[in-house]
Structures are given as structure tokens and as C-alpha cells.
C-alpha positions as CSV (number, residue, x, y, z in Angstrom):
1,X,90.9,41.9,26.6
2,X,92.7,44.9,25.3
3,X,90.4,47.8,23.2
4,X,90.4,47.3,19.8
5,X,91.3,49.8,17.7
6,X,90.3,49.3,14.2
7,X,92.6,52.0,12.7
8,X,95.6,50.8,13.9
9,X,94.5,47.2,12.9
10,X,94.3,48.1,8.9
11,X,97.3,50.4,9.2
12,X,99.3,47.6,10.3
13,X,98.3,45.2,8.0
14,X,98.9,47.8,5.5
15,X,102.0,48.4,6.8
16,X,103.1,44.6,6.2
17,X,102.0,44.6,2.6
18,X,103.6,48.0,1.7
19,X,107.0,46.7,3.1
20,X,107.0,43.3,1.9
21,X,105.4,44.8,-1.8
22,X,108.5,47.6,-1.9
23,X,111.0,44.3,-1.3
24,X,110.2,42.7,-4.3
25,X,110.2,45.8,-6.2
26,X,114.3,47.0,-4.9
27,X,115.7,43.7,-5.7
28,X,119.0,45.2,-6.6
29,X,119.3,47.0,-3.3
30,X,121.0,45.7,-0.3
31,X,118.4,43.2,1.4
32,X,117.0,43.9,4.5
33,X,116.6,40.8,6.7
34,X,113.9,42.7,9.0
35,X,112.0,44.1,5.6
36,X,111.5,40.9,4.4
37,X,110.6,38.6,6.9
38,X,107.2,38.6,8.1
39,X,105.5,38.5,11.3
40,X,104.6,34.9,11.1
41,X,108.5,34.0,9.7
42,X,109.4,36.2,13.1
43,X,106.9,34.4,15.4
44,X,108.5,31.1,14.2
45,X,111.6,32.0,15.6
46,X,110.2,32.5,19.0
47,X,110.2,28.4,19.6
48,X,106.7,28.2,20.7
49,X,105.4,27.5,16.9
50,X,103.0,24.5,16.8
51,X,102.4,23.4,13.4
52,X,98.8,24.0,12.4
53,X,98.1,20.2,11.6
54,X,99.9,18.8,15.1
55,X,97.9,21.4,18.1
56,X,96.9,17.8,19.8
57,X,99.3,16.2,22.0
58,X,98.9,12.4,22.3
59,X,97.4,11.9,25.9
60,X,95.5,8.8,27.3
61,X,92.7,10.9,28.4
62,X,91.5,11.8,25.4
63,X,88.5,9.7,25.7
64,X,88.2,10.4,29.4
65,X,84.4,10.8,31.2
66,X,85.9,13.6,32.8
67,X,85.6,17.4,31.6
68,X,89.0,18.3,33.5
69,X,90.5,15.2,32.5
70,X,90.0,15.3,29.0
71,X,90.9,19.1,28.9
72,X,93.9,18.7,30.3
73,X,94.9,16.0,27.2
74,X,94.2,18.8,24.9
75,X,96.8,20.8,26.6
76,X,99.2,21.5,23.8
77,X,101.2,24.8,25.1
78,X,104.9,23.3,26.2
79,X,105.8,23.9,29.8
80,X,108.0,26.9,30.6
81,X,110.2,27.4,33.8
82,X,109.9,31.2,34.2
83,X,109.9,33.4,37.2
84,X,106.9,35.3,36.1
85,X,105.3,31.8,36.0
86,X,106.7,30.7,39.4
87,X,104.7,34.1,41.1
88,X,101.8,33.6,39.7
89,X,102.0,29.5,40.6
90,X,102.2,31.1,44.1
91,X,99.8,32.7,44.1
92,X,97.3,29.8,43.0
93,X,98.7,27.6,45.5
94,X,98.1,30.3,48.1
95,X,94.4,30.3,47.1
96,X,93.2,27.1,46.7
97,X,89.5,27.9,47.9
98,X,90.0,30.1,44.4
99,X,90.7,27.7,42.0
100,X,88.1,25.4,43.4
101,X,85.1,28.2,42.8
102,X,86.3,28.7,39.0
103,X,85.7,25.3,38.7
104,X,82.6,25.3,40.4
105,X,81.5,28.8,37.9
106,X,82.8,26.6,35.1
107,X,80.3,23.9,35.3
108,X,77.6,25.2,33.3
109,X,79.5,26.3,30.6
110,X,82.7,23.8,30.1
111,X,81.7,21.2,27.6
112,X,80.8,24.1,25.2
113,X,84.0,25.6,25.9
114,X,86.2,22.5,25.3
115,X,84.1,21.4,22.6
116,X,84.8,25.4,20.6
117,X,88.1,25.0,21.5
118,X,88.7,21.2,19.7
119,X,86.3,22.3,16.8
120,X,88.7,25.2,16.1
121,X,91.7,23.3,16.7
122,X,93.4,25.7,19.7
123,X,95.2,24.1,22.3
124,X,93.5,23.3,25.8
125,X,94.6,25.2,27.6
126,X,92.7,28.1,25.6
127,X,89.5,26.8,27.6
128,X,91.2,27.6,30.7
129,X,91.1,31.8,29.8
130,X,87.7,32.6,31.0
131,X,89.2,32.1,34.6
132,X,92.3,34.4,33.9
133,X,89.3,36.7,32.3
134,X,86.4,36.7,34.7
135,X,87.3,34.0,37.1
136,X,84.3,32.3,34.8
137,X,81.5,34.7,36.1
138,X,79.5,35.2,33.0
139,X,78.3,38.7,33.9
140,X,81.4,39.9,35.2
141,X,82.1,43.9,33.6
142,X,85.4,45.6,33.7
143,X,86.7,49.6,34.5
144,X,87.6,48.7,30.5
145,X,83.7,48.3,29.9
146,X,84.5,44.3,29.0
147,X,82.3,41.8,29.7
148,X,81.7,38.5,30.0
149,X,83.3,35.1,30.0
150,X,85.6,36.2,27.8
151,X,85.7,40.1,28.8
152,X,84.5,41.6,25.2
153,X,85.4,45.3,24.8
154,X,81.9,46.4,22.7
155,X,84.5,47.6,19.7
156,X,85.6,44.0,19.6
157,X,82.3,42.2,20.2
158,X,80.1,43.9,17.4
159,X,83.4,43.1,15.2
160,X,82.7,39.4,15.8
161,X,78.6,39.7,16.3
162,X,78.1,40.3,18.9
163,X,75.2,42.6,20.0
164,X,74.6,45.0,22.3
165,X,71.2,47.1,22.5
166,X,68.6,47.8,25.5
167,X,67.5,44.4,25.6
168,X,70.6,41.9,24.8
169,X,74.2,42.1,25.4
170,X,76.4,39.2,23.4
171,X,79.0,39.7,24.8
172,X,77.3,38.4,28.1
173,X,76.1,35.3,26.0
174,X,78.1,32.5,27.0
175,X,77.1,30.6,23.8
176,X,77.8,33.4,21.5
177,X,80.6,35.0,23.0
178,X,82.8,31.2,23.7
179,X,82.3,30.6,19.7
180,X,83.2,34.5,19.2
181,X,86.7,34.4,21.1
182,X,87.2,30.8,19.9
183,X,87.0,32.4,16.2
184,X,89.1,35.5,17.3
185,X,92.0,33.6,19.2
186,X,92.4,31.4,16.0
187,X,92.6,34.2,14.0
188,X,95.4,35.7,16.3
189,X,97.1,32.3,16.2
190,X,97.1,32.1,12.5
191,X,98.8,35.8,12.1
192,X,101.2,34.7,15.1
193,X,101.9,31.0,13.0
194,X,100.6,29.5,16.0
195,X,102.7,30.6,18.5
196,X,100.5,31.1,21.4
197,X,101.8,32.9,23.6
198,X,102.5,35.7,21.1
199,X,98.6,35.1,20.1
200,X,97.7,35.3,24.0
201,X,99.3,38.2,25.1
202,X,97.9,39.9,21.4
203,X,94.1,39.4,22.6
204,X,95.3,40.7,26.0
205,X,97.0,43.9,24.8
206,X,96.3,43.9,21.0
207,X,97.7,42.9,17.8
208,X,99.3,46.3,16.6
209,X,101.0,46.4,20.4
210,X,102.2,42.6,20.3
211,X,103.5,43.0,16.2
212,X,105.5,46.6,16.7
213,X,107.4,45.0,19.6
214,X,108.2,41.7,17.5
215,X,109.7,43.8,14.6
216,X,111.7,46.5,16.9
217,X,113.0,43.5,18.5
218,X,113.7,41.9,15.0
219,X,115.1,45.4,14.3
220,X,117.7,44.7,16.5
221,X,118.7,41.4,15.9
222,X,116.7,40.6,19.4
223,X,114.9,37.5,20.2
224,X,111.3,37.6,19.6
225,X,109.5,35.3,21.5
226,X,107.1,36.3,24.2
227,X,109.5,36.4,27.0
228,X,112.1,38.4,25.2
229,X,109.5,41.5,24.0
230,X,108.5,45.0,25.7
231,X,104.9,44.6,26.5
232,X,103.3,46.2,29.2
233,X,102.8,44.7,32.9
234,X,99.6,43.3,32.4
235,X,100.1,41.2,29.3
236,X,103.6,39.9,31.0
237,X,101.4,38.9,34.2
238,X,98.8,38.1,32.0
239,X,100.3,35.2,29.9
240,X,102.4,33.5,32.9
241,X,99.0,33.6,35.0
242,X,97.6,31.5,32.4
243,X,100.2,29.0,32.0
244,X,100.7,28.9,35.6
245,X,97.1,28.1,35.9
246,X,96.9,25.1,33.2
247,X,100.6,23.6,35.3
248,X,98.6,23.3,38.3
249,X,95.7,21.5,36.4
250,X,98.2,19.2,34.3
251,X,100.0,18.2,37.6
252,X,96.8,18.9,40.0
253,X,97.7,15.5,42.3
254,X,101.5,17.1,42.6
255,X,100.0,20.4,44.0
256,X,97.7,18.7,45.8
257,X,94.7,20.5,44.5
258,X,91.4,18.5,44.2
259,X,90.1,18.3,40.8
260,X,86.0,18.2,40.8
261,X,84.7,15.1,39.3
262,X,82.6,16.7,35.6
263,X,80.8,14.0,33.7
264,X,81.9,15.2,30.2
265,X,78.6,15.7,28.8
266,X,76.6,19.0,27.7
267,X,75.4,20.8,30.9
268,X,72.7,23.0,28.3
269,X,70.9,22.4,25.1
270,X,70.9,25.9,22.4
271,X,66.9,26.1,21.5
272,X,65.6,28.5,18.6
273,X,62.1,29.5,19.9
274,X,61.4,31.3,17.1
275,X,60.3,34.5,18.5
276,X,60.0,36.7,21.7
277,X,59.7,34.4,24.9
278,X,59.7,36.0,28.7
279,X,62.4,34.3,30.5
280,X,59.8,33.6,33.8
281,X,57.7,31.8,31.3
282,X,60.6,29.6,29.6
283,X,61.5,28.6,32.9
284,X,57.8,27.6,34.0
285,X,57.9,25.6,30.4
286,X,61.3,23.6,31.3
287,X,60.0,23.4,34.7
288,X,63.2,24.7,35.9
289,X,64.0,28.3,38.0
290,X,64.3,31.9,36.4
291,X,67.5,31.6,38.5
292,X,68.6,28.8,36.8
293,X,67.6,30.3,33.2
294,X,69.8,33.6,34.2
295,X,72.8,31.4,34.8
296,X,72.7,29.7,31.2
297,X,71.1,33.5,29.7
298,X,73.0,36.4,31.5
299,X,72.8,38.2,27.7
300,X,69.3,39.1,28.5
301,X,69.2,41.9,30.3
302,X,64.8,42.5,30.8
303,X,63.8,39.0,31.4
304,X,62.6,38.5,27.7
305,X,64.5,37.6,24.8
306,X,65.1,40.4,22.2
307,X,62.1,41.1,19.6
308,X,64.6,40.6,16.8
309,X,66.6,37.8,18.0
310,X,68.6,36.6,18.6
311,X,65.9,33.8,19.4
312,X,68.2,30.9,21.0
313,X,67.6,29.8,24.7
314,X,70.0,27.5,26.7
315,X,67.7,25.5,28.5
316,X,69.6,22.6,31.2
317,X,70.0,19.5,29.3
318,X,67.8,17.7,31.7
319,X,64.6,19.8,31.1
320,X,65.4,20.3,27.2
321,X,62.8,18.3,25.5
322,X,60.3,18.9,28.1
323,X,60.9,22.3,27.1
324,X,60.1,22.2,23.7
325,X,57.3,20.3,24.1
326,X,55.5,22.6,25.9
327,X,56.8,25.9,23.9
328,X,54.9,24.2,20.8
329,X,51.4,24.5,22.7
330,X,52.2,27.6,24.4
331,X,50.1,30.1,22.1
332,X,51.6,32.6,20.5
333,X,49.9,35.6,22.1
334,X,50.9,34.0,25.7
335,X,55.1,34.0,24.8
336,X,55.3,37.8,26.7
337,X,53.4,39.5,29.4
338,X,52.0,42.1,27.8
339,X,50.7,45.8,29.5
340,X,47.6,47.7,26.7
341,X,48.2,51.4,26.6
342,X,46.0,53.3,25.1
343,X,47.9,56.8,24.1
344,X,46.0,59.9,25.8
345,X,45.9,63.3,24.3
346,X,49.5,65.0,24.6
347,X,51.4,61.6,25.4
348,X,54.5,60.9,23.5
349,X,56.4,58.0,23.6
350,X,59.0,59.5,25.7
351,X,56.4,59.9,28.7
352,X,54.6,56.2,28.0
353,X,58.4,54.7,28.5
354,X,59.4,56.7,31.9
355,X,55.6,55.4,33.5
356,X,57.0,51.9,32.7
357,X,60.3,51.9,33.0
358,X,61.2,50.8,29.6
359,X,62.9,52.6,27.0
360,X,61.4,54.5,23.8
361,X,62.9,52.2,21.5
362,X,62.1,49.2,23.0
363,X,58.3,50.3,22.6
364,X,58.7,51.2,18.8
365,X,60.6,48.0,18.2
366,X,57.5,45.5,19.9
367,X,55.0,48.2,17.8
368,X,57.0,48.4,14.8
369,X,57.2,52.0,14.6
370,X,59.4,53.4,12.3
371,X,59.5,57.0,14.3
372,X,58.2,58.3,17.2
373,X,55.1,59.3,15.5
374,X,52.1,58.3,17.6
375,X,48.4,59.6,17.8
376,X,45.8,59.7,20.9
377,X,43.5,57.0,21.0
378,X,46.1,54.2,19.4
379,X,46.7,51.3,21.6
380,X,50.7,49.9,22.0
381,X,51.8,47.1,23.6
382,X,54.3,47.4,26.5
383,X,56.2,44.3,28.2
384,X,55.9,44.1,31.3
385,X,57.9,41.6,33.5
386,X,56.1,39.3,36.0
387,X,58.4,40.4,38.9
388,X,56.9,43.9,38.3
389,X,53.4,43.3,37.9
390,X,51.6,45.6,39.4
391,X,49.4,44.6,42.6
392,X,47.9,46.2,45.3
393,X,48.7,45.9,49.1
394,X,46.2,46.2,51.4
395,X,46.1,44.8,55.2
396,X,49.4,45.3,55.3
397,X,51.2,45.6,58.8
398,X,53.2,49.1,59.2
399,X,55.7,47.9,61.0
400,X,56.4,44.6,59.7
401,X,60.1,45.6,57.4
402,X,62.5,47.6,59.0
403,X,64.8,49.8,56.0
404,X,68.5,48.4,57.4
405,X,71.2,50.5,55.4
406,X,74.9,49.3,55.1
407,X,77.8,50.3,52.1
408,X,78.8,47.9,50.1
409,X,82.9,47.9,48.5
410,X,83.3,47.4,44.8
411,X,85.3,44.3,44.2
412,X,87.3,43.5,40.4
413,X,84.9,42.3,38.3
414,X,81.6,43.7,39.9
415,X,78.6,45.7,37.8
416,X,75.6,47.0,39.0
417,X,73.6,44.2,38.0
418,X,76.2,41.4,39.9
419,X,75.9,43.4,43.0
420,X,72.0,43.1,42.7
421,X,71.8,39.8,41.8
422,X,74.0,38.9,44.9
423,X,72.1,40.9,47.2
424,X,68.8,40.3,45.7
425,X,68.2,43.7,44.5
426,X,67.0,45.9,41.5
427,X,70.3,47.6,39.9
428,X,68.1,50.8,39.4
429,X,67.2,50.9,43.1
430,X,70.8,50.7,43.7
431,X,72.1,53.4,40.9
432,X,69.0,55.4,42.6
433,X,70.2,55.2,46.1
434,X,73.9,56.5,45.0
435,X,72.7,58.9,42.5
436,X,74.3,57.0,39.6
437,X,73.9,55.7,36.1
438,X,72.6,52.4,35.7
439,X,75.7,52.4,32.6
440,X,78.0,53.8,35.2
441,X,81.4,52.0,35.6
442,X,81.7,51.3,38.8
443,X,85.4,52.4,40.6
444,X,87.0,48.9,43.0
445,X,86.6,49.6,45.8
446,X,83.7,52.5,45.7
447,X,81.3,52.2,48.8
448,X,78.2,52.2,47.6
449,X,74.6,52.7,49.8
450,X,72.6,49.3,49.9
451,X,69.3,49.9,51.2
452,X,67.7,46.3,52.6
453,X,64.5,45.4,53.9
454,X,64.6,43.7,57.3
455,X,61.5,41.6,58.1
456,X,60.4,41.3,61.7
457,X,59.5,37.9,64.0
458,X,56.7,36.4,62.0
459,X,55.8,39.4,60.0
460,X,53.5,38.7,57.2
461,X,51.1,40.7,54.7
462,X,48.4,40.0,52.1
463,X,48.4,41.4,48.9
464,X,45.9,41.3,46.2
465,X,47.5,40.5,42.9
466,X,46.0,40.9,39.6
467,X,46.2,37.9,37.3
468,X,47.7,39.0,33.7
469,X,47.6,37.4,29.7
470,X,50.0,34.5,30.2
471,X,50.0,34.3,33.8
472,X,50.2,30.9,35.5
473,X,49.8,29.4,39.1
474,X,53.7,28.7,39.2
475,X,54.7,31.9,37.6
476,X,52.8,33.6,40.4
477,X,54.2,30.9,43.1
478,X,57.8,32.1,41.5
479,X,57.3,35.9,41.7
480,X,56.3,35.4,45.6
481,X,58.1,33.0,46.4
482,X,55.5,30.7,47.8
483,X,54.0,27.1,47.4
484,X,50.6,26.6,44.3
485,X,49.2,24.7,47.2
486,X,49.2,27.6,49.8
487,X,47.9,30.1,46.4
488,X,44.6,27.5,45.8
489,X,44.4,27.5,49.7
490,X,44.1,31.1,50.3
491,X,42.0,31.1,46.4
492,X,39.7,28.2,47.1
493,X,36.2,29.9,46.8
494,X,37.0,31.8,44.0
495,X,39.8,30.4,41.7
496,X,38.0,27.9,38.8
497,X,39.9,25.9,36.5
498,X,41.6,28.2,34.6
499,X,43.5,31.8,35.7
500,X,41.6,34.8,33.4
501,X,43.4,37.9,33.0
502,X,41.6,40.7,35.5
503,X,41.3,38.4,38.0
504,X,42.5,39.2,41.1
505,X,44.5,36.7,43.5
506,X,44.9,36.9,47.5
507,X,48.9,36.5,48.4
508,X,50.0,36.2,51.6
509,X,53.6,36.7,51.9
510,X,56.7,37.9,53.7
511,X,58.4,39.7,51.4
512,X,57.9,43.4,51.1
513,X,55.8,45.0,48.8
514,X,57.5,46.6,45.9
């Protein structure tokens, strides 16, 4: 999605009113067909106008089981033979391992899509953009700083609501973001008079770039539909690559590209828990994975939702009521792991957040502090994720990990936190390693250092962990990656009924201490 620039948005707006408004005023003087016509009166001429109450197309699968299936019936954009088209068709066909992973990525998040799509009354093939956009990889980031499903500049995403602070990015929300470029392609549609394509290309390269071309080309008595304007390369790939996309989908069995069976049914439910919730916790609540949670949630960025909202989970449909259930016993005080820190003489808040690794203004946001003020002696409250609890190794073997190091190339699309998650890393060890901000954009094809621990034939170690508020047997099970059984085995003479925060658990695992 192209930057948008909010200047040139109200000038040309203002533009269109000043010329239309100094029209009516010079009726006597020789009319000027360009001056008086307007940018939707232009658009119409470009023979890709839909008429607002007729988007729909009248297709037997309408009421089809099938997510593709009944997308493809809301395809509404007519069929073009262009050459631009034809190359990027190619290209598809070339890739078919391609097209089957966006469908794959899509899974989670197509029913919402389709069903933001039909609400706003865009045509189908509208549902198909995240794959032009991100290849429908939810935390996919951009050189442009976009990101997303729908690659969000942050100009454009606050315009539409969506946040962006330390602890939640919107644009990285899938629910959020899908009803946020739903709303903003409608908009574009309705300034275009719903001709698409013109609307397309505007969210790829802007409004003010898509509206000057129309009226120089109006100017001159030139056509002014899509294929007849001077727009840059990558809104005249940009467009082509999407129809050439929805042809293959429409005429899939022609292609001979496999379509994967989706039951057309919501793959998440949209919960409002009210308040701050640590996402290791929601997960042990829907009795579901914190890897699972992250695919539904990539917004959250610390593994808890935001102290001031928004508070919405997408939990899997599957383990939504189960969810809630257990959220409504769940105490209060036991939503977030929570770290006491009592403030020593000449502490500031400044050194409190570096010895955590948190920010300054996440801590005066959980404390509601209204500056930076604090005094020695007062106690805050830091959050502290259970995948960084603290505990204590001890019989551990020296030479069980071997440090293996290897350089990793930046592919399109990749952030810091992608290439983590895929390799099963901390981004700030990585932005550590090459000397970089954890904000940095990252350059394709920059080699960056990937440090790995190696574990050796049977190595194994002990570690004593420290049980905190709102731990849990599974929680802990998660963190290490080992079975409740094997923690009440190695636990058995001292673990009672119920954890207690202090207490202090054996661990025996294979993975590194951190």
C-alpha cells in the first residue's frame, strides 16, 4: 500500500471543489468539458463502472460449503485480456507450490475476509489482495514500513484506527486491520464510482497519484481507464497481478491448479476479555498453544494484550466457549504475570525498564503514572512473560550445546520478528548479534548472523524454576516444552495440590538455558 500523504489528500479534494465551485460561477464563459466533469463522471468512462446496487454477479455457488467456492461467486471484476495480465498469469502457473501456500496462510483468516468483503459490498476478488499484499502472512513488514495482511503504512493505519504503541500494532491485527482496508477500499471505490481497478491501483499508489493522471488524461481528450493512465511500474504490475490471480481461481480446473477443500465456516471467535490477559495464559484457558494464539493475535507484540485495549482475543472456534468459561473464574489478579519492584534509592524508571527489558512507558501505563516521578521505597508492578521467568540452572553439563553460527538472507516480506519466529529465536538476540535496531528495516537480501544452539547425543540438564502468581503446571509444561506427567514425576515429594508462588520446581530438559 502506497504512503499516505494527508496534505496532498485535502488539497485534492479541495482542488475538485474549487474547480467545480468556479464552473457554476463563469457560466457565460466558454465551458470546459475537463472543468466540469468530475472524477467519478471520468472514472465512468473507463468501462469498468459497476453500479453501486449490482457488485454481485449471479453464480450457483453462492450458497456453496466451500470458502474458495463461494468466493469465487462473489467475483464481480469483468475479465480482461491484457498482456500485463498474461505475465503475471505466467508467473502463477510457473509457481504452483505458491499459490497452494497462500491458500494454506489463508485459512485462519478467510471467512472473516469474505464475510468484510460481502458486508461492505466490494467485489470478491477484493478478498484475494492480502496474497498480492503479504502472500497472507499476517506479520509480514515492508522496506515501506507496511505491515500486515493488508501492508498498512502507520500514516494510513492510525487514519483508520489502527494502533501502534510498545505493546500492539493494528495494523498486524488481522481482525482490525481486514475491517480497516475493507472500509478504506470502499471508500476508494466510491470516489472512483466503482470502478475497481482505478480504486485498486489508488490504494496501491495513492489517490492524489491515481486522480492527477485521470484528469491529465481527460485533459487531453485520452481514455481514462486503468490501462490507458501513466502510473508507475508497480501499480501497473500491481493491478494485473491481482486479476491474474482471481482468473486462475475462477477457472482453477482449466489451469489445473488444486483448489483446497475450506468448510465455509468461521475458523476464530473475536472475545472481549475485558482487561489485560497474558497470551500464555489465554492459551492454557482455551486449552490451545501460545503458537496457535500468535497465528490468530500477531498484533501483540509482548505476549499480553495492551493495558488499554484493545481487549478482543481471537480464540479458534473450537476452544471458544471453553475459553470463556474458564476466563470468568480465572481471578483477576492471576490475568498477568506479574514481577514486585520495590524502587531503591537513586532508581529511576529509566534504569527499572533496562533490568527488565521493558520500556518506561509500559511501566507508567500498568502503574498509572502520569510522569516519571517515582520515590524509593514505592513498589511497581512489572510484567513479566512466562518464557522469561527467571530460573536458576544448576547441574548443568558444560558441554551439552554447542553455539553453531550461520547468516541468514533477507527475503521480501521478512522482519526481525518473522525471522525469529521461524527460527525459534528472540528478535533482540538477533538485532544484538548484528548490532541493529530492533525497529530497523531490514534490506532483501541483508545476511544477517544467526547464532543457534546445537544440543549434543542425549544431552540433558536440570533446572530449578521458581513458580510465579498465575503460574500453572501446563504453563510451565509449555515454557519447557515437556509433558505435566514428567513435572509431577520429577516434583512428587514436594509438589501438593496447588502451585504457590516462591515455590521452586525441578525441570529437567534439553533445551538450553536462557
Amino acid at each position: 500500500m502506497k504512503i499516505f500523504n494527508s496534505r496532498l489528500f485535502i488539497l485534492f479534494f479541495l482542488t475538485l471543489f474549487f474547480i467545480q465551485g468556479c464552473s457554476l460561477k463563469n457560466s457565460n464563459q466558454v465551458e470546459n468539458p475537463v472543468q466540469n466533469t468530475s472524477i467519478n463522471d471520468l472514472a465512468r468512462k473507463s468501462g469498468f463502472h459497476l453500479p453501486t446496487d449490482t457488485v454481485r454477479p449471479n453464480n450457483s455457488h453462492t450458497n456453496s460449503n466451500d470458502s474458495w467456492q463461494y468466493l469465487i461467486s462473489l467475483f464481480a471484476i469483468p475479465e480482461v485480456d491484457d498482456a500485463l495480465i498474461d505475465k503475471q498469469l505466467k508467473w502463477y502457473l510457473a509457481h504452483p507450490k505458491y499459490i497452494a501456500t497462500i491458500q494454506t496462510r489463508a485459512q485462519p483468516y478467510l471467512y472473516n475476509i469474505i464475510q468484510q468483503v460481502e458486508k461492505k459490498g466490494l467485489p470478491g476478488e477484493i478478498a484475494l489482495l492480502p496474497a498480492v499484499e503479504s502472500g497472507f502472512k499476517a506479520d509480514a513488514y515492508s522496506r515501506a514500513h507496511a505491515s500486515g495482511l493488508w501492508q498498512f503504512i502507520p500514516s494510513t493505519g492510525r487514519l483508520y484506527g489502527l494502533d501502534q504503541n510498545w505493546w500492539y500494532d493494528g495494523r498486524r491485527d488481522v481482525y482490525a486491520s481486514t475491517d480497516a482496508a475493507t472500509s478504506y477500499l470502499k471508500k476508494l471505490g466510491a470516489v472512483f464510482d466503482n470502478d475497481w481497478l482505478l480504486a485498486l491501483a489508488s490504494y496501491n499508489a495513492g489517490m492524489g497519484t491515481v486522480g492527477r493522471s485521470v484528469k491529465r488524461n481527460a485533459a487531453k481528450n485520452k481514455a481514462t481507464d486503468f490501462w490507458s493512465l501513466d502510473l508507475p511500474r508497480e501499480t501497473k504490475n500491481y493491478v494485473p497481478r491481482l486479476l491474474a490471480l482471481a482468473k486462475i481461481f475462477a477457472n482453477a480446473e482449466h489451469y489445473g491448479i488444486s483448489l483446497k477443500t475450506q468448510t465455509h465456516k468461521p475458523a476464530f471467535q473475536a472475545i472481549n476479555i475485558s482487561s489485560q490477559l497474558e497470551l500464555s495464559k489465554a492459551a492454557e484457558l482455551a486449552n490451545t498453544s501460545v503458537a496457535q494464539l500468535h497465528l490468530l493475535n500477531p498484533g501483540l507484540s509482548r505476549g499480553y494484550t495492551p493495558p488499554k485495549g484493545p481487549h478482543r482475543l481471537l480464540i479458534p472456534i473450537d476452544n471458544a466457549e471453553l475459553f470463556k468459561k474458564n476466563l470468568a473464574a480465572l481471578p483477576v489478579d492471576q490475568r498477568v504475570l506479574w514481577q514486585r519492584h520495590k524502587v531503591k534509592s537513586g532508581e529511576n524508571l529509566g534504569i527499572i525498564a533496562r533490568r527488565y527489558n521493558t520500556r518506561v512507558i509500559a511501566i507508567r501505563e500498568l502503574n498509572h503514572l502520569t510522569n516519571n516521578n517515582i520515590r524509593a521505597g514505592a513498589h511497581l508492578l512489572i510484567p513479566v512473560a512466562r518464557n522469561r521467568a527467571n530460573h536458576t540452572p544448576f547441574k548443568q553439563t558444560k558441554s551439552a550445546f554447542t553455539i553453531h553460527q550461520s547468516i541468514y538472507k533477507v527475503k521480501a516480506g521478512d522482519s526481525l520478528w518473522g525471522i525469529a519466529r521461524k527460527l525459534g529465536l528472540h528478535s533482540k538476540d538477533i538485532a544484538r548479534w548484528n548490532q541493529i535496531g530492533l525497529n530497523n528495516t531490514l534490506a532483501l537480501g541483508q545476511s544477517l548472523v544467526i547464532k543457534q544452539a546445537v544440543k549434543h547425543a542425549n544431552a540433558q540438564q536440570s533446572i530449578r524454576y521458581t513458580v510465579r502468581s498465575g503460574d500453572s503446571l501446563y504453563a510451565i509444561s509449555e515454557k519447557f516444552n515437556v509433558r505435566v506427567a514428567d513435572l509431577r514425576k520429577w516434583n512428587s515429594a514436594t509438589l501438593g495440590k496447588y502451585l504457590k508462588p516462591g515455590q521452586t520446581l525441578t525441570v529437567k530438559t534439553s533445551q538450553p538455558s536462557t
